[in-house]
C-alpha positions, 0 to 999 in steps of 0.5 A, a space after each residue: 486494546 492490544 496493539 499487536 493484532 489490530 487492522 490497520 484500517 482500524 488504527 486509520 479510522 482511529 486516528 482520524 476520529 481522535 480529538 486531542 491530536 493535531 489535525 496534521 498529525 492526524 493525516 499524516 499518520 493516516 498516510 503512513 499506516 494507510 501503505 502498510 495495507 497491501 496492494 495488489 501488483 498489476 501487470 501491464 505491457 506495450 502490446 507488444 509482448 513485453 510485459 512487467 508488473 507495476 505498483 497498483 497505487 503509483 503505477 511504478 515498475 516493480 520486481 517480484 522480488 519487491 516486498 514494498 514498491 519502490 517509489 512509493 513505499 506501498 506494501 505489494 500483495 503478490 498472492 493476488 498479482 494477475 497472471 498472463 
């Protein structure tokens, strides 16, 4: 199998199913593909009009400009960011 265009969720059920590595190893590599998979930004705010968008696995602020949010280490979908 090539590599190269191979879902991440595929690799993750993989790894997970594979007998010759470590149990550890097995969920760690789990943990790190599993941020590879892009996540949709949120958008929240304190009711009073100001508004920011925030990572939609840890809930930390993030920028438009993030590509990867910054506390987590998530990857940020913004095609589908909810808009107000």
């Amino acid at each position: 199998m090539n590599g190269q265009n191979v879902p991440v969720q595929s690799l993750i059920d993989h790894i997970k199913t594979a007998v010759d590595v470590d149990p550890w190893a097995q969920e760690m590599a789990a943990k790190l593909l599993a941020k590879q998979i892009p996540t949709p930004a949120e958008i929240n705010g304190n009711g009073r009009g100001t508004w920011y968008y925030m990572c939609g696995v840890c809930c930390g602020q993030i920028d438009t400009s993030d590509k990867y949010c910054r506390h987590c280490g998530n990857v940020i979908c913004w095609e589908t960011k909810n808009k107000r």
